[in-house]
N, CA, C and O atoms as a GROMACS GRO file, in nm:
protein
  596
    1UNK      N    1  -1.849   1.166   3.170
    1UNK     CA    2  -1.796   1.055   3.092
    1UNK      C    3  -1.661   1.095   3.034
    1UNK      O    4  -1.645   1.208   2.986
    2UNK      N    5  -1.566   1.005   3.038
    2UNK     CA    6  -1.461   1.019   3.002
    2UNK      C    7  -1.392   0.916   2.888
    2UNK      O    8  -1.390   0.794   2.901
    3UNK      N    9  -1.346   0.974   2.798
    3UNK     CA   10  -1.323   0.855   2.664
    3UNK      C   11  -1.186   0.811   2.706
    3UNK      O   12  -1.116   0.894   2.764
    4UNK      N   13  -1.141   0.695   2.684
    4UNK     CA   14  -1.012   0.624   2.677
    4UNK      C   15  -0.960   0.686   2.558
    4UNK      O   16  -1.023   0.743   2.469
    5UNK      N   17  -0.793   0.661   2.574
    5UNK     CA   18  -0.708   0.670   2.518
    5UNK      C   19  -0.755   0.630   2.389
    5UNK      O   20  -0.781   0.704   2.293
    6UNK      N   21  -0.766   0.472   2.401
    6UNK     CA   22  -0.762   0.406   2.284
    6UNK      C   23  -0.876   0.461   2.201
    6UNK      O   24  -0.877   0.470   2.078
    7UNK      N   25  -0.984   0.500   2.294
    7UNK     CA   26  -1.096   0.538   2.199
    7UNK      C   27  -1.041   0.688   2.113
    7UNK      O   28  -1.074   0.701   1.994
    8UNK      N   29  -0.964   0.790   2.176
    8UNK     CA   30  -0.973   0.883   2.101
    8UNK      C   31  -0.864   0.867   1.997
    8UNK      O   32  -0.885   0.948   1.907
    9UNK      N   33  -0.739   0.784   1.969
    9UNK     CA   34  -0.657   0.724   1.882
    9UNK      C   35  -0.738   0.667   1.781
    9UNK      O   36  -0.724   0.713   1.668
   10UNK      N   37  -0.823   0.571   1.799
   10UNK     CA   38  -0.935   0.520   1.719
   10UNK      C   39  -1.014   0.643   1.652
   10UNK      O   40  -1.046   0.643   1.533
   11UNK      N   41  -1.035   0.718   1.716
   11UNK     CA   42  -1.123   0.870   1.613
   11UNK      C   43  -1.029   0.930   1.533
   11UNK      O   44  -1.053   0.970   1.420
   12UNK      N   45  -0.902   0.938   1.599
   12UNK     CA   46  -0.819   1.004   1.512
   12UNK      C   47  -0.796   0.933   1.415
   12UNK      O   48  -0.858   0.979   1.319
   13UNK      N   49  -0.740   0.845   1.388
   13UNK     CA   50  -0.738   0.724   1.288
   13UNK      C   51  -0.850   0.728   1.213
   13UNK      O   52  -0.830   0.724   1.091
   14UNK      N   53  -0.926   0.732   1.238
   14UNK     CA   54  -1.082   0.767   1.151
   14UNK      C   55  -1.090   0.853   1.069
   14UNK      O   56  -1.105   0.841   0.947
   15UNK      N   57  -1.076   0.979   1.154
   15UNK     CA   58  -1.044   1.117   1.117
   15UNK      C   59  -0.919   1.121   1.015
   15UNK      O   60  -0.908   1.222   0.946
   16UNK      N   61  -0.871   1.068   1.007
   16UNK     CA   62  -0.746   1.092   0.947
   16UNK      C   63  -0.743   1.014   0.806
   16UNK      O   64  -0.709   1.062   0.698
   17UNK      N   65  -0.787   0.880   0.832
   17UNK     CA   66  -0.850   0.796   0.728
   17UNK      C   67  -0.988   0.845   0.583
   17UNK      O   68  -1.017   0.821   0.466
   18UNK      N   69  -1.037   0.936   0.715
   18UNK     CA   70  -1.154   0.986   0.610
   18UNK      C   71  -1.133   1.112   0.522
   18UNK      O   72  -1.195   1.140   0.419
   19UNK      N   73  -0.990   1.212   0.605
   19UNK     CA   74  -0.896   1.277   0.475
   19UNK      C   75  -0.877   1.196   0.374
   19UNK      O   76  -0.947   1.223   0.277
   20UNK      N   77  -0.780   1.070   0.359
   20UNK     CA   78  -0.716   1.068   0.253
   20UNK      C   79  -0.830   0.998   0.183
   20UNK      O   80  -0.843   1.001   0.060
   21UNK      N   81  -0.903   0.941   0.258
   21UNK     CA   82  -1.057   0.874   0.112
   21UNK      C   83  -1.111   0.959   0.078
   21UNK      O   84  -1.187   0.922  -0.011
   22UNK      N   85  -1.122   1.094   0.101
   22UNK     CA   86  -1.178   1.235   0.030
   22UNK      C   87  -1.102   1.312  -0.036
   22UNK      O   88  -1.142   1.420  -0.079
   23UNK      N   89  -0.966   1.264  -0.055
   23UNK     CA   90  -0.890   1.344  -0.105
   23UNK      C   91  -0.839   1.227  -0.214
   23UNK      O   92  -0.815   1.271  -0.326
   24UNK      N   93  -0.822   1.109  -0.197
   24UNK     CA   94  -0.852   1.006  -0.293
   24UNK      C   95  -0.943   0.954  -0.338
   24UNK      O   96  -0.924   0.861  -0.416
   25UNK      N   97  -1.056   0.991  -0.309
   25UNK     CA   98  -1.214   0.946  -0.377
   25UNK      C   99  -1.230   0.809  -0.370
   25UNK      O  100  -1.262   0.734  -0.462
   26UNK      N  101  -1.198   0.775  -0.230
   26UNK     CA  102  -1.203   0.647  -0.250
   26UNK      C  103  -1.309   0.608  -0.058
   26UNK      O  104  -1.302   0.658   0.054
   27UNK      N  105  -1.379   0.512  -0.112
   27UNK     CA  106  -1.483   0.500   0.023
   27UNK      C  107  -1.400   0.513   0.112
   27UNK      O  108  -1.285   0.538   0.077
   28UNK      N  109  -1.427   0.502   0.239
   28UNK     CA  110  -1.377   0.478   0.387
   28UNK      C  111  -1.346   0.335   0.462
   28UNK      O  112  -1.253   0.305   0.537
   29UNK      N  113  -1.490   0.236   0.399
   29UNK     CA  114  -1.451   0.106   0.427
   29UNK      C  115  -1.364   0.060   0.323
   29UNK      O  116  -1.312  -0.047   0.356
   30UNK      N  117  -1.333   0.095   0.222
   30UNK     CA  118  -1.218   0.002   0.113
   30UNK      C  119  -1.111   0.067   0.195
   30UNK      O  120  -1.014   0.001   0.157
   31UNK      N  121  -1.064   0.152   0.280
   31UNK     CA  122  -0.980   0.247   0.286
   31UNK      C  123  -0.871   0.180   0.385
   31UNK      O  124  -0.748   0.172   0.385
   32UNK      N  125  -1.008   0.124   0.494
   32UNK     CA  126  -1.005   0.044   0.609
   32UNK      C  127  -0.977  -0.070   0.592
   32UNK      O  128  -0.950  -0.134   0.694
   33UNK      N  129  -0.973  -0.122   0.494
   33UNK     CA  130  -0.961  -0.252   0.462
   33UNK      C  131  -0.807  -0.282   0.374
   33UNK      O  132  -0.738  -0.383   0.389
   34UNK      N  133  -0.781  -0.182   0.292
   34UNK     CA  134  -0.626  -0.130   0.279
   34UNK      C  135  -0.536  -0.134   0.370
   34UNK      O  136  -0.446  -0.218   0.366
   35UNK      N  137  -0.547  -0.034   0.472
   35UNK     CA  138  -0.491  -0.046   0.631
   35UNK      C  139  -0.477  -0.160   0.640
   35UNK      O  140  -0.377  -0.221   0.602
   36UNK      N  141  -0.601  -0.224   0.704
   36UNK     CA  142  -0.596  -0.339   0.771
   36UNK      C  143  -0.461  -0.450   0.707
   36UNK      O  144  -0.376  -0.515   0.768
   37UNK      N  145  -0.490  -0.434   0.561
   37UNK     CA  146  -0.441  -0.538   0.483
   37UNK      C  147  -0.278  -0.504   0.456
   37UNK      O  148  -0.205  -0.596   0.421
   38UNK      N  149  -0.227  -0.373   0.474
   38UNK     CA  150  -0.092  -0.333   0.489
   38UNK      C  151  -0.040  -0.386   0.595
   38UNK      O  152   0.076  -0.417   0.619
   39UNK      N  153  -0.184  -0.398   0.690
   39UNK     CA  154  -0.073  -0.390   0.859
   39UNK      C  155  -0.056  -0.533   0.901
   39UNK      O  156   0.023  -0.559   0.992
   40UNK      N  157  -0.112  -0.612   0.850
   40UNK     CA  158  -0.142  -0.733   0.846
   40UNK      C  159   0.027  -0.811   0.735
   40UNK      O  160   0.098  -0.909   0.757
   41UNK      N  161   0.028  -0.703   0.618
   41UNK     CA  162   0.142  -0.780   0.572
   41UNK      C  163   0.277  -0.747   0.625
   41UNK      O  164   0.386  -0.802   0.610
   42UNK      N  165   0.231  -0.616   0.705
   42UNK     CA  166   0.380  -0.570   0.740
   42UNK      C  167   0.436  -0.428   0.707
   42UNK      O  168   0.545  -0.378   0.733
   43UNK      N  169   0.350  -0.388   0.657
   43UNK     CA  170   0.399  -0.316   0.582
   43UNK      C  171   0.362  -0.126   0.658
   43UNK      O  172   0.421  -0.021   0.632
   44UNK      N  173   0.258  -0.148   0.741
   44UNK     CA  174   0.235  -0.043   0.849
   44UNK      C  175   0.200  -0.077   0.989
   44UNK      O  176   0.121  -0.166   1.020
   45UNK      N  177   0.261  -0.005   1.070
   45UNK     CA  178   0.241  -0.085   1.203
   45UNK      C  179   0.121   0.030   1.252
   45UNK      O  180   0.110   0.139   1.195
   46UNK      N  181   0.069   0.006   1.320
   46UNK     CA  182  -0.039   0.084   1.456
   46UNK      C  183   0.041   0.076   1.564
   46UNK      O  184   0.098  -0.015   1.625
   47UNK      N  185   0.028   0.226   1.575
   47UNK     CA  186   0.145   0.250   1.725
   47UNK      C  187   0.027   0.309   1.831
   47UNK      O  188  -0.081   0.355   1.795
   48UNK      N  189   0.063   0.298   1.937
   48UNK     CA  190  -0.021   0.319   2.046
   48UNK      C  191   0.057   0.381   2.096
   48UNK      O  192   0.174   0.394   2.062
   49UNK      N  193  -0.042   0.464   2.254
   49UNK     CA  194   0.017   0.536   2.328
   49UNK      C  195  -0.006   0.727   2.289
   49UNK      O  196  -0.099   0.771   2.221
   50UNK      N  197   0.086   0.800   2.342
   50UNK     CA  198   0.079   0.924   2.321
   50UNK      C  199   0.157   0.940   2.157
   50UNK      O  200   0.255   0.873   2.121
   51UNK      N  201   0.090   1.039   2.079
   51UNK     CA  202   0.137   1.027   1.934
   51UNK      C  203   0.135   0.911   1.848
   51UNK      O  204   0.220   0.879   1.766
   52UNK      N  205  -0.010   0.832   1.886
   52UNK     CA  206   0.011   0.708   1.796
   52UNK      C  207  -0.035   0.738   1.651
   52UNK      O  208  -0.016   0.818   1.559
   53UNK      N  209  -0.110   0.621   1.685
   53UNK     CA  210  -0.138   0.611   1.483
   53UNK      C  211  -0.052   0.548   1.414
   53UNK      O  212   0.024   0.463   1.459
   54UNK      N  213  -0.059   0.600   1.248
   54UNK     CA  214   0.003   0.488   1.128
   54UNK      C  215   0.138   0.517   1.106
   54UNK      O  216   0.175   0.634   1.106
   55UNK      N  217   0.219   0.421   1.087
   55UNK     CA  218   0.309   0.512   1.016
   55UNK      C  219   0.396   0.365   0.965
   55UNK      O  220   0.396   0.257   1.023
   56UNK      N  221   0.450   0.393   0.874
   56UNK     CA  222   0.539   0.249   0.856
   56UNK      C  223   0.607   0.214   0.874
   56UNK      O  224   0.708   0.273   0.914
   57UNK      N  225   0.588   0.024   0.844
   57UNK     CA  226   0.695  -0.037   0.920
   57UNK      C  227   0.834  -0.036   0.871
   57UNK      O  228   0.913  -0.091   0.947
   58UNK      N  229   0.868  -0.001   0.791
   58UNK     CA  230   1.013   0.033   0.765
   58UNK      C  231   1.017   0.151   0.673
   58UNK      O  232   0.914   0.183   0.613
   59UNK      N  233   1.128   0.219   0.657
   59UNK     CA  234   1.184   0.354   0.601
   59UNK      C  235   1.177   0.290   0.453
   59UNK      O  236   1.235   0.192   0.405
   60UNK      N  237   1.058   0.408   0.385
   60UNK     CA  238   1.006   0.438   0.257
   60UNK      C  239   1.147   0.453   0.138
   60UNK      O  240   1.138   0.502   0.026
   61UNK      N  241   1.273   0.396   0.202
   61UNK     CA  242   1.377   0.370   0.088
   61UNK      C  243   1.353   0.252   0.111
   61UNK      O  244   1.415   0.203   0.017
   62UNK      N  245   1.296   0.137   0.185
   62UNK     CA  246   1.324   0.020   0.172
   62UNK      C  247   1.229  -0.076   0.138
   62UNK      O  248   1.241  -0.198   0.132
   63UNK      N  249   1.087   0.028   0.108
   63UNK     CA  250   0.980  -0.064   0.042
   63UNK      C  251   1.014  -0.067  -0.110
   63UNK      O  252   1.039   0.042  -0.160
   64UNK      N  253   1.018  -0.166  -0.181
   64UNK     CA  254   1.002  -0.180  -0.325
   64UNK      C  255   0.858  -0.147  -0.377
   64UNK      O  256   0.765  -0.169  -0.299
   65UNK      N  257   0.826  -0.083  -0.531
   65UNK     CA  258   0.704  -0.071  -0.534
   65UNK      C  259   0.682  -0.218  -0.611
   65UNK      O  260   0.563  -0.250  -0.608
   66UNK      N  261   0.755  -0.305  -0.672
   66UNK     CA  262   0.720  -0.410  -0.758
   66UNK      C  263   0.688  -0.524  -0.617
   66UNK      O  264   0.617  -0.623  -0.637
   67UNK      N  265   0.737  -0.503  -0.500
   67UNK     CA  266   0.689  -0.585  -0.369
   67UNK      C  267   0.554  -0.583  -0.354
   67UNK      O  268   0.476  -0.678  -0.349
   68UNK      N  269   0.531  -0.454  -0.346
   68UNK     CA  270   0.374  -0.400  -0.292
   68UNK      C  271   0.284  -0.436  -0.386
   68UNK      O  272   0.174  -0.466  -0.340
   69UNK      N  273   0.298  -0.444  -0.516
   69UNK     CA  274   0.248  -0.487  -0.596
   69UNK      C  275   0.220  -0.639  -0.576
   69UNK      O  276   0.110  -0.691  -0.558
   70UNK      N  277   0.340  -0.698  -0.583
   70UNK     CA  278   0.315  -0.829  -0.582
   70UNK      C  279   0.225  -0.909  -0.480
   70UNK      O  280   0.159  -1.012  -0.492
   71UNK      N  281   0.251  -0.814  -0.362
   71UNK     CA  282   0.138  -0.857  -0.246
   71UNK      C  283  -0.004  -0.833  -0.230
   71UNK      O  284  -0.084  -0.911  -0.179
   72UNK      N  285  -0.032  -0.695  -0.287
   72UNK     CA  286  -0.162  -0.691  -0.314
   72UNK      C  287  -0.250  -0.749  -0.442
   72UNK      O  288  -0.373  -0.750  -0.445
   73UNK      N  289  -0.184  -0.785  -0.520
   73UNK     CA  290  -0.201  -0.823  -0.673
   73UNK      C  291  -0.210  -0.980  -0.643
   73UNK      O  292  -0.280  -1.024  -0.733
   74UNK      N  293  -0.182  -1.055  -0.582
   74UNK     CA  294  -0.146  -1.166  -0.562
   74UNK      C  295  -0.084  -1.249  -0.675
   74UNK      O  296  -0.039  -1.186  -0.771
   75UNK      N  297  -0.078  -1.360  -0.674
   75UNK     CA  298   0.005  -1.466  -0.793
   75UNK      C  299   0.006  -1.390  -0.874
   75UNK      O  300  -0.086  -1.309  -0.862
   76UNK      N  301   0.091  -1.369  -0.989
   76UNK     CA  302   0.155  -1.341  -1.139
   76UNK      C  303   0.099  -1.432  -1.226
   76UNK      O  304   0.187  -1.486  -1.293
   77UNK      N  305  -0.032  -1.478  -1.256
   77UNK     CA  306  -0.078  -1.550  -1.368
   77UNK      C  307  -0.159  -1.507  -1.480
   77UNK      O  308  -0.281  -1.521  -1.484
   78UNK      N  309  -0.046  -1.426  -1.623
   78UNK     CA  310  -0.138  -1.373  -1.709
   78UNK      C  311  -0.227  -1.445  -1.805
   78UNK      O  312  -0.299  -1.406  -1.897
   79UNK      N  313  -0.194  -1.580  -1.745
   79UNK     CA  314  -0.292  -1.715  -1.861
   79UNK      C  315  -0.311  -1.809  -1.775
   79UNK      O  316  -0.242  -1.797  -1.674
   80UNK      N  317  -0.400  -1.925  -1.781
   80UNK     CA  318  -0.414  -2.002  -1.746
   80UNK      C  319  -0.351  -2.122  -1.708
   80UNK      O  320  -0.376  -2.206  -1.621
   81UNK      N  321  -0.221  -2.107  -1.833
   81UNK     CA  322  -0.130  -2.233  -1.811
   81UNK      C  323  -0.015  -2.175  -1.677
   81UNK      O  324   0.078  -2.248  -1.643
   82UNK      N  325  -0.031  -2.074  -1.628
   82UNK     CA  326   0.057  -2.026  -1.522
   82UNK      C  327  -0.008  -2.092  -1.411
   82UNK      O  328   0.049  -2.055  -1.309
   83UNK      N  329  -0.107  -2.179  -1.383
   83UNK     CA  330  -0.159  -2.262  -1.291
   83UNK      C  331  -0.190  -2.372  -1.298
   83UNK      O  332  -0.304  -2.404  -1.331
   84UNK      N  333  -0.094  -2.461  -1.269
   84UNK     CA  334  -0.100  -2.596  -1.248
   84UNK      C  335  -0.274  -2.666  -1.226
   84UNK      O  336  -0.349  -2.729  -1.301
   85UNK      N  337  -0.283  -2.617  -1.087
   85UNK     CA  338  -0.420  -2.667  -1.051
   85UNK      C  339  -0.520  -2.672  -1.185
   85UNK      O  340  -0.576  -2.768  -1.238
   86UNK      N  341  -0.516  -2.519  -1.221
   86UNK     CA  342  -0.639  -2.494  -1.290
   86UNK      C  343  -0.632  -2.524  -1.460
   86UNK      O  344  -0.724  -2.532  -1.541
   87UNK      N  345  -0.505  -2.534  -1.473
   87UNK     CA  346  -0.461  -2.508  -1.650
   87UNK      C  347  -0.571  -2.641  -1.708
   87UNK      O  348  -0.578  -2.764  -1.696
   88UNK      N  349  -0.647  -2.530  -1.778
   88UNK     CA  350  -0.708  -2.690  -1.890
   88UNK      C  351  -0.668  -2.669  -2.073
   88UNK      O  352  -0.701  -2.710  -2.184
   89UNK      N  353  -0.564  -2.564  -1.993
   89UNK     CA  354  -0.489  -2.531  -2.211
   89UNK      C  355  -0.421  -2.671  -2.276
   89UNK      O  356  -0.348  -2.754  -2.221
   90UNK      N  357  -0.476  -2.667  -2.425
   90UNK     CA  358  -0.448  -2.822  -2.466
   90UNK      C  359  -0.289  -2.796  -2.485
   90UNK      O  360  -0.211  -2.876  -2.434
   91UNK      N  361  -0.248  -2.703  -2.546
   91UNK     CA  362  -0.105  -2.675  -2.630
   91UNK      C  363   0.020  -2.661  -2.506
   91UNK      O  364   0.139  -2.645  -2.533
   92UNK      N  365  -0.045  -2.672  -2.349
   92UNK     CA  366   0.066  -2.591  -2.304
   92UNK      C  367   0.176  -2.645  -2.291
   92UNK      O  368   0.255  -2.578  -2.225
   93UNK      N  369   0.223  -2.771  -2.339
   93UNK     CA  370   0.333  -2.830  -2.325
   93UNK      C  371   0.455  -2.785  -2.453
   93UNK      O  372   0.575  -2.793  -2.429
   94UNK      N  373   0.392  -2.730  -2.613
   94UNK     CA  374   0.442  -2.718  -2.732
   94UNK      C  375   0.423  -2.517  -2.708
   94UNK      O  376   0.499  -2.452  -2.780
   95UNK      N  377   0.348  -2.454  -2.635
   95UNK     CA  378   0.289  -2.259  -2.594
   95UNK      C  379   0.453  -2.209  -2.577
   95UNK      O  380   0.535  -2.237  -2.490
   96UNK      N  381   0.463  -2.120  -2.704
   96UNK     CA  382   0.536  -2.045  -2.664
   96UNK      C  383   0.522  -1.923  -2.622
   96UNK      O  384   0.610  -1.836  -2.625
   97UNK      N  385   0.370  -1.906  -2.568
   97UNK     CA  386   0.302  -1.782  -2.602
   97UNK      C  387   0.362  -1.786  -2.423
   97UNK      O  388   0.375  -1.666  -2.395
   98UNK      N  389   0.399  -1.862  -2.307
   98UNK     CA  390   0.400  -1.856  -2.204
   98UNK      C  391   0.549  -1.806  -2.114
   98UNK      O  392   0.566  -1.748  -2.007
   99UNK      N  393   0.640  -1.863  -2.220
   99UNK     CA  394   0.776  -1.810  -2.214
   99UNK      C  395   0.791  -1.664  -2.256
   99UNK      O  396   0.876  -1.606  -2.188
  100UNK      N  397   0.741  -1.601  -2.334
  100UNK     CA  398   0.679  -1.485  -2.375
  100UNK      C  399   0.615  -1.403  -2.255
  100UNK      O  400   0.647  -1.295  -2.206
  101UNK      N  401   0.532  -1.476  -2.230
  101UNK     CA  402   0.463  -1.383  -2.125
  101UNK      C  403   0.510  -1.415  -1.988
  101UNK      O  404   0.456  -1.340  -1.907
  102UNK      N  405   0.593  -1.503  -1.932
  102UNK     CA  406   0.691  -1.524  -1.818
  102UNK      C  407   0.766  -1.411  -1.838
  102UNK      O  408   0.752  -1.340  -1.739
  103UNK      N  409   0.820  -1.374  -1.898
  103UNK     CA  410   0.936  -1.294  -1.978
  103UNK      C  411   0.858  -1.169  -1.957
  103UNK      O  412   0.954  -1.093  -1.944
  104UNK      N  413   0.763  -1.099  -1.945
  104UNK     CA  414   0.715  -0.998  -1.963
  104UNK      C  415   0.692  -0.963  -1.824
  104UNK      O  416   0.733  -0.853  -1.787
  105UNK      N  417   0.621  -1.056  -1.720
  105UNK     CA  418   0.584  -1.048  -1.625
  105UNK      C  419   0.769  -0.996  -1.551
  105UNK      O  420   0.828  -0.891  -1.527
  106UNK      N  421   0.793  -1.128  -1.543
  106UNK     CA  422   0.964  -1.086  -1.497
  106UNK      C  423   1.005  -0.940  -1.523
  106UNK      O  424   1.030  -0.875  -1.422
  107UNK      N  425   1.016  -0.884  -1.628
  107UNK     CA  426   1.055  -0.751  -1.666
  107UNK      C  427   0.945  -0.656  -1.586
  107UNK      O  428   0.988  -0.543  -1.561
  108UNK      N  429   0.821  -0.680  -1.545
  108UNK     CA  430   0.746  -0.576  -1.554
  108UNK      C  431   0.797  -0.545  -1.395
  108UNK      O  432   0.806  -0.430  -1.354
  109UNK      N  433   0.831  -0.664  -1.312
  109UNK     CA  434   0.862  -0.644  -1.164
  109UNK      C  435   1.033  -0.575  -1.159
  109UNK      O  436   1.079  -0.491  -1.083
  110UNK      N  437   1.094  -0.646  -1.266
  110UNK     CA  438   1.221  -0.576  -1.226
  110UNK      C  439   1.261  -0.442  -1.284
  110UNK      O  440   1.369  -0.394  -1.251
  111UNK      N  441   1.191  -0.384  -1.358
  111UNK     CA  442   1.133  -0.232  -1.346
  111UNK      C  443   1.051  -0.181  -1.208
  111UNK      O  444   1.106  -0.101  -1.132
  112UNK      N  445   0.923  -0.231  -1.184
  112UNK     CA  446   0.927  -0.175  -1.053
  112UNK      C  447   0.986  -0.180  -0.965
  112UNK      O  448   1.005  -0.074  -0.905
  113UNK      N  449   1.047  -0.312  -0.914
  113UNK     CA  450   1.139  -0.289  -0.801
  113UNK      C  451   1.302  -0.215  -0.797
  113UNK      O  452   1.377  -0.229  -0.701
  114UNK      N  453   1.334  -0.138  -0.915
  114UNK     CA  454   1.399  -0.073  -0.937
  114UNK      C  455   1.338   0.047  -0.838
  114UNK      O  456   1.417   0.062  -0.745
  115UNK      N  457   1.252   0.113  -0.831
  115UNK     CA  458   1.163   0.250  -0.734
  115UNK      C  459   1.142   0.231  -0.574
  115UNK      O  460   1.219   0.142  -0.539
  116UNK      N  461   1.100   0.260  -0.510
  116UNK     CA  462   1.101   0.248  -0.363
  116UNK      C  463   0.975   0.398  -0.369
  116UNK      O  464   0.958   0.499  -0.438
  117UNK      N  465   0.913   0.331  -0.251
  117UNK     CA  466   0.797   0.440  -0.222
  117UNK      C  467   0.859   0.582  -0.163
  117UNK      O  468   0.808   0.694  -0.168
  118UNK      N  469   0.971   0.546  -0.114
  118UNK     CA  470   1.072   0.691  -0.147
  118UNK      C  471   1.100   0.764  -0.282
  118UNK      O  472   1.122   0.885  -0.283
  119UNK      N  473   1.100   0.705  -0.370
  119UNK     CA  474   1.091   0.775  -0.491
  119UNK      C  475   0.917   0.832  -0.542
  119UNK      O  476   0.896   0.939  -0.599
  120UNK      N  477   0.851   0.772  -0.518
  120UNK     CA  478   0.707   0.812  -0.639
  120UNK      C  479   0.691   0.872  -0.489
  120UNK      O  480   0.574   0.847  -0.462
  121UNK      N  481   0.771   0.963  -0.339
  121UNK     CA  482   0.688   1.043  -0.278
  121UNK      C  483   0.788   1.142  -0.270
  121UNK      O  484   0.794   1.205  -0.164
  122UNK      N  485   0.890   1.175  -0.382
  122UNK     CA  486   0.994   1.283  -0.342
  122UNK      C  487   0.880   1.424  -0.349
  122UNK      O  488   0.876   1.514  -0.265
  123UNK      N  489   0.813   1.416  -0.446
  123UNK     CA  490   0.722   1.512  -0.463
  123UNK      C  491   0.606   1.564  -0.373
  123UNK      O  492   0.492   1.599  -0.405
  124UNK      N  493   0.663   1.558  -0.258
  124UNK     CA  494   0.522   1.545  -0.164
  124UNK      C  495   0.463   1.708  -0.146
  124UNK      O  496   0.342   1.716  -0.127
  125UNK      N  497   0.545   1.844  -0.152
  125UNK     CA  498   0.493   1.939  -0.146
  125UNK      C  499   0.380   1.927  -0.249
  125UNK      O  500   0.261   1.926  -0.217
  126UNK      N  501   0.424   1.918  -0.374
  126UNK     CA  502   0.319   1.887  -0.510
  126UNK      C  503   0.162   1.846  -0.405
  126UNK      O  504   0.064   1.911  -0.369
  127UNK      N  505   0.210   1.697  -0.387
  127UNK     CA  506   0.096   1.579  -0.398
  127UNK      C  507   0.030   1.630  -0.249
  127UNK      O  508  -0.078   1.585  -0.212
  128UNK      N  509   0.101   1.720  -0.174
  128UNK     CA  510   0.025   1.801  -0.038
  128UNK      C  511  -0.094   1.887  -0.088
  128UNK      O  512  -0.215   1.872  -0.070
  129UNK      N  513  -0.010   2.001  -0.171
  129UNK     CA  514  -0.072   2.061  -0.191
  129UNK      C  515  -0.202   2.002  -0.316
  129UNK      O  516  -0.313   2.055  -0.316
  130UNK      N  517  -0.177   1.918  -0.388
  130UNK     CA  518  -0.329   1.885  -0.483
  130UNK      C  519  -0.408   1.838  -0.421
  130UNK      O  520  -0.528   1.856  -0.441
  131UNK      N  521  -0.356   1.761  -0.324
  131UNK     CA  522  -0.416   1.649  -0.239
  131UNK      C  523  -0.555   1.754  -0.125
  131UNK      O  524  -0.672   1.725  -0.100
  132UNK      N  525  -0.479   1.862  -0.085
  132UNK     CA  526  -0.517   1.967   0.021
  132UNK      C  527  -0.524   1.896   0.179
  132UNK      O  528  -0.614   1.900   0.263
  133UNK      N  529  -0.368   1.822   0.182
  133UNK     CA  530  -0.307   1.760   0.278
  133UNK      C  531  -0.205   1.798   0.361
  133UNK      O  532  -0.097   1.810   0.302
  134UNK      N  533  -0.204   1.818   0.460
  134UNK     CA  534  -0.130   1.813   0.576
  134UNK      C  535   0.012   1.767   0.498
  134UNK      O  536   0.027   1.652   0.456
  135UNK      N  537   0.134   1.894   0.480
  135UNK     CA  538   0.266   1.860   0.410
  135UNK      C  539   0.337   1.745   0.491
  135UNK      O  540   0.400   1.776   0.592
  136UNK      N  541   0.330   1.630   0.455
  136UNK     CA  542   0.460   1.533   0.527
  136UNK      C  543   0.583   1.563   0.584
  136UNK      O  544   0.663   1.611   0.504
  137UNK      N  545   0.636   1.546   0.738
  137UNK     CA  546   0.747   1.593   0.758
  137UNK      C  547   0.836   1.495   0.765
  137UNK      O  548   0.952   1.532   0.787
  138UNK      N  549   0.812   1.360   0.752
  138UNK     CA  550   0.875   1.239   0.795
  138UNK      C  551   0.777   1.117   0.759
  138UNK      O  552   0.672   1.118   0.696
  139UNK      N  553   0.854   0.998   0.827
  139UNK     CA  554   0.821   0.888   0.770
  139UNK      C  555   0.710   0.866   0.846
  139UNK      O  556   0.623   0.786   0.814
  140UNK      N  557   0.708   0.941   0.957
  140UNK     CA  558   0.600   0.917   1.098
  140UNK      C  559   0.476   1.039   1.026
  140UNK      O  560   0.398   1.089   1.108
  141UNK      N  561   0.467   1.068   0.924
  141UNK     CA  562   0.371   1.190   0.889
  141UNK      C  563   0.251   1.132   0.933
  141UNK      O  564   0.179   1.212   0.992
  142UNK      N  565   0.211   1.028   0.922
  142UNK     CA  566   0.063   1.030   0.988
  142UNK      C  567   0.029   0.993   1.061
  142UNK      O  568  -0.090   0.980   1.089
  143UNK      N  569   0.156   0.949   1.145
  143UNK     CA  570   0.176   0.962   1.340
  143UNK      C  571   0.129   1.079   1.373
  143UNK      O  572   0.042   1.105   1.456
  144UNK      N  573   0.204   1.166   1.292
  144UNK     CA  574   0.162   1.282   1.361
  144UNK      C  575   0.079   1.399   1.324
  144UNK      O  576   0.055   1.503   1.385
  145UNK      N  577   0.041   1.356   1.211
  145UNK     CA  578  -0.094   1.434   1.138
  145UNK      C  579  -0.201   1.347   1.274
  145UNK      O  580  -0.225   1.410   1.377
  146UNK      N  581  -0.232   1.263   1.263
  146UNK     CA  582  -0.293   1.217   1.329
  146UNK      C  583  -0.286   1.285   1.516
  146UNK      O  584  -0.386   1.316   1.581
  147UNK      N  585  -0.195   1.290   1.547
  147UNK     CA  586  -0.175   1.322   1.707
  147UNK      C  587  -0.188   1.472   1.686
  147UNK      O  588  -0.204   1.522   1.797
  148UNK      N  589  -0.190   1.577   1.580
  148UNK     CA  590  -0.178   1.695   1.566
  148UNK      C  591  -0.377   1.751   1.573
  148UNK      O  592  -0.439   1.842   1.628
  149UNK      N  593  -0.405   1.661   1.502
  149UNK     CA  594  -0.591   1.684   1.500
  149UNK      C  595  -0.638   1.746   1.655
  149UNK      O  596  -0.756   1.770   1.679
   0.00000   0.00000   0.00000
């Protein structure tokens, strides 16, 4: 018996997946479902072929972290009157409590998107070594952590 390509890319990916949920304490299916949900927004592609695996879809100076946020976090609604559909607040026409908290939300993104996932990973010898991870050599690191197994 002989395994396909795709099948042993698929183990590696596994394999590789089930590092960082043991080294992040975090299950395997939430892990998988992360992936999925990055690759789905764009944000990591699945490469096939010889040396595949994860790696992302654009250079880690050009992700924002207040983006990533915003996509996994979904809508920005810290009250109720931030939703039309749903708002049943009596005051929200006289609420200044909402301009306030518009105002907060706004600031909290244009602080994060000030950073890029190039910044919170300059430290990667650090976060290798706590992690007890395979040191990153590039943006393709788990192209090829992965093809290296």
């Amino acid at each position: 018996m002989r395994l396909t390509t795709f099948t042993d890319y698929s183990l590696r990916v596994l394999m590789y997946l089930a590092e960082i949920a043991s080294a992040f304490d975090i299950s395997e299916n939430h892990l998988m479902k992360v992936v999925h949900f990055l690759g789905r927004a764009g944000l990591l592609v699945n490469v096939r072929g010889k040396g595949g695996g994860l790696e992302l879809a654009a250079p880690a100076n050009t992700i924002k972290i207040g983006s990533v946020i915003k996509l996994t976090e979904g809508t920005d609604q810290p009250a109720e009157c931030f939703d039309p559909k749903a708002n049943a607040c009596r005051i929200t026409s006289a609420c200044r409590l909402r301009r306030i908290l518009d105002d907060a939300v706004r600031a909290f993104y244009a602080v994060l998107d000030q950073h890029t996932l190039e910044d919170i990973t300059r430290n990667r010898q650090i976060l290798a070594k706590i992690l007890s991870m395979p040191h990153p050599h590039s943006r393709h690191a788990v192209r090829t952590a992965i093809h290296e197994k």
